[in-house]
C-alpha positions as CSV (number, residue, x, y, z in Angstrom):
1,X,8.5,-15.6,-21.2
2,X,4.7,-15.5,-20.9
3,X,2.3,-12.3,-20.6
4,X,-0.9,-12.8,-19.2
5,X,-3.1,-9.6,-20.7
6,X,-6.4,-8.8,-19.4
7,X,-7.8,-5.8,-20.0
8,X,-9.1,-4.1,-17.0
9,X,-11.6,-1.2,-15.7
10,X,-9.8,-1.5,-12.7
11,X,-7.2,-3.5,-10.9
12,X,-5.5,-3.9,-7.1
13,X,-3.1,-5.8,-5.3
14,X,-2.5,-6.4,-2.0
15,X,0.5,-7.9,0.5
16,X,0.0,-8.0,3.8
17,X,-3.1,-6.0,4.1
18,X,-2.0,-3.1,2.5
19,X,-2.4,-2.2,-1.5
20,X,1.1,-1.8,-3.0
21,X,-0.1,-1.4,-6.5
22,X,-3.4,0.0,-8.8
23,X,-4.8,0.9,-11.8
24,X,-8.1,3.0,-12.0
25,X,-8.0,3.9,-15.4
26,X,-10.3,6.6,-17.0
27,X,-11.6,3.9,-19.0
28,X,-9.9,1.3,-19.7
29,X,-5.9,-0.5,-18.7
30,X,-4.2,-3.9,-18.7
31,X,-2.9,-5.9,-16.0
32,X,0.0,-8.0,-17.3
33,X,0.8,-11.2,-15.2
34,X,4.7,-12.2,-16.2
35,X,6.1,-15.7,-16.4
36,X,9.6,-16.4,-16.7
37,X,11.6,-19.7,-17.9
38,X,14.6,-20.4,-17.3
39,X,16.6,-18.4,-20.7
40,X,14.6,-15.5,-20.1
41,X,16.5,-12.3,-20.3
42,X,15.7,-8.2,-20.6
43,X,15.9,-8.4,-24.5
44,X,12.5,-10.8,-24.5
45,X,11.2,-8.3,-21.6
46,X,11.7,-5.3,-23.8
47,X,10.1,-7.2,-26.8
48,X,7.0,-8.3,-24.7
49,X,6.8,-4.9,-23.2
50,X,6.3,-3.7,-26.7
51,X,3.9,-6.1,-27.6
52,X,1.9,-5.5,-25.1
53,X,2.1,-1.4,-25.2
54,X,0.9,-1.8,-28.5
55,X,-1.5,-4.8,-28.5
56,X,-4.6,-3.6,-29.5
57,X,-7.6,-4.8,-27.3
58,X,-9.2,-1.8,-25.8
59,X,-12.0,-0.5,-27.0
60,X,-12.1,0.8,-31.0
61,X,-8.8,-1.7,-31.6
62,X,-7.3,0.8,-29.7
63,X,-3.7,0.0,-27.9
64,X,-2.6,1.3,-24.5
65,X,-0.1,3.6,-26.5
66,X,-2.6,5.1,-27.9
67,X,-4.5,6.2,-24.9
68,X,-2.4,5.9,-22.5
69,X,-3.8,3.6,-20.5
70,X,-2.0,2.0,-17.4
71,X,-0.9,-1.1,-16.6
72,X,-0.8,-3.3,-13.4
73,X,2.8,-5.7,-13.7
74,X,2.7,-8.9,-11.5
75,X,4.8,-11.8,-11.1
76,X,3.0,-15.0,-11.9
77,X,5.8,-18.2,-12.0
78,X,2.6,-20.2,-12.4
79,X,2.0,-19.3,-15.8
80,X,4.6,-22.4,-16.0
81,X,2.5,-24.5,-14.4
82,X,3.4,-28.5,-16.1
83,X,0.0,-30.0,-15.5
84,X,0.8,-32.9,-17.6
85,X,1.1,-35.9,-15.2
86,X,-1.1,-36.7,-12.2
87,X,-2.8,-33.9,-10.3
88,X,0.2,-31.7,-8.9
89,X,1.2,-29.0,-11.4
90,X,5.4,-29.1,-11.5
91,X,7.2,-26.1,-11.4
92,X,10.4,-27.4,-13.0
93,X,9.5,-24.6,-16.6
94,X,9.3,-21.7,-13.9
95,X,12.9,-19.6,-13.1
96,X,13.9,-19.5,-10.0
97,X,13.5,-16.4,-8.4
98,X,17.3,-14.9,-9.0
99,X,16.5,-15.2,-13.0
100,X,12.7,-14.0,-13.0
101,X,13.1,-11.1,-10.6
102,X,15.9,-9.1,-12.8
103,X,13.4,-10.2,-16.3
104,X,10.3,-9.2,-14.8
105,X,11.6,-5.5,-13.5
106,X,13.2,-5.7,-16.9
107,X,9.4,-6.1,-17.9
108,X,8.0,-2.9,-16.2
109,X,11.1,-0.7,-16.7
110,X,10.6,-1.2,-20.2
111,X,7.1,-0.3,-20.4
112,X,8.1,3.2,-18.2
113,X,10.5,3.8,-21.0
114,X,8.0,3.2,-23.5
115,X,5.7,6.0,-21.7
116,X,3.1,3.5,-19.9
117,X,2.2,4.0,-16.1
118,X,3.0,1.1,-14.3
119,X,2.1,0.0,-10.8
120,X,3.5,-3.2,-9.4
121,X,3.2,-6.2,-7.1
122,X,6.1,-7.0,-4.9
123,X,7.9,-10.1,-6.3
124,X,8.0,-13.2,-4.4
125,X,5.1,-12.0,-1.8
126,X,1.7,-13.7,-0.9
127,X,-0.5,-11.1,-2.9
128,X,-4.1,-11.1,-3.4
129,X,-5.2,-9.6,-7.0
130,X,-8.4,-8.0,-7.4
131,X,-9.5,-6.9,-10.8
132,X,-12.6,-6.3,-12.7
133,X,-12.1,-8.0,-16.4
134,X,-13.4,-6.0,-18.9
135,X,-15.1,-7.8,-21.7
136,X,-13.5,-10.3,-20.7
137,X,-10.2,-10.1,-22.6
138,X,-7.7,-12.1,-22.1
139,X,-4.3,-13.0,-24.2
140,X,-1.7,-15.1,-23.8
141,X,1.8,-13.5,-25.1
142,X,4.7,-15.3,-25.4
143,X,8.3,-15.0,-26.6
């Protein structure tokens, strides 16, 4: 499982024309884009929703917990991107959609229980992301 953490001043997306999730945090939140592989299961969502709770990258080394910042969940298979031959990425590292779905609502359940407001994209869907990276700061989690 991969987390794609940016910290954000503000974040959107959108399906269809219409915005189905967003963050506009007092100051500062995250958006968390979420791979999953294949043996992916809600034990390494629950250990990455921890990390990232607790990762401290907003300002003053400060964590989300500990100003409860919110966080925008999206599904991203293409954090599993192979780009190692030719000029096509493969897919083949990605789960297919009846594995990642369950892991990533796994994913933002598990940050609800942890206290974090959570908006989300809609799994599977053409979305459009809009977000305005704050630093920038970026981190790559993984399990």
């Amino acid at each position: 499982m991969r987390v794609l953490v940016q910290r954000v001043t503000s974040a959107s997306v959108t399906v269809g024309g219409e915005v189905v999730g967003a963050i506009r945090p007092q100051s500062q939140g995250l958006l968390a884009l979420v791979g999953v592989t294949h043996d992916d299961d809600a034990a390494k969502a629950q250990r990455l929703a921890e990390k990232t709770w607790q990762l401290r990258i907003l300002d003053g080394e400060k964590s989300a917990s500990d100003v409860n910042a919110p966080i925008l969940v999206i599904s991203q298979f293409t954090l599993y991107a192979n780009t190692a031959k030719g000029r096509r990425p493969a897919w083949n590292a990605a789960a297919p959609a009846a594995v990642a779905e369950p892991v990533v609502t796994s994913f933002a359940q598990a940050l609800r229980e942890l206290g974090a407001t959570v908006a989300t994209g809609v799994f599977g869907a053409h979305m459009q992301v809009e977000l305005i990276n704050d630093g920038p700061v970026t981190v790559l989690l993984e399990s």
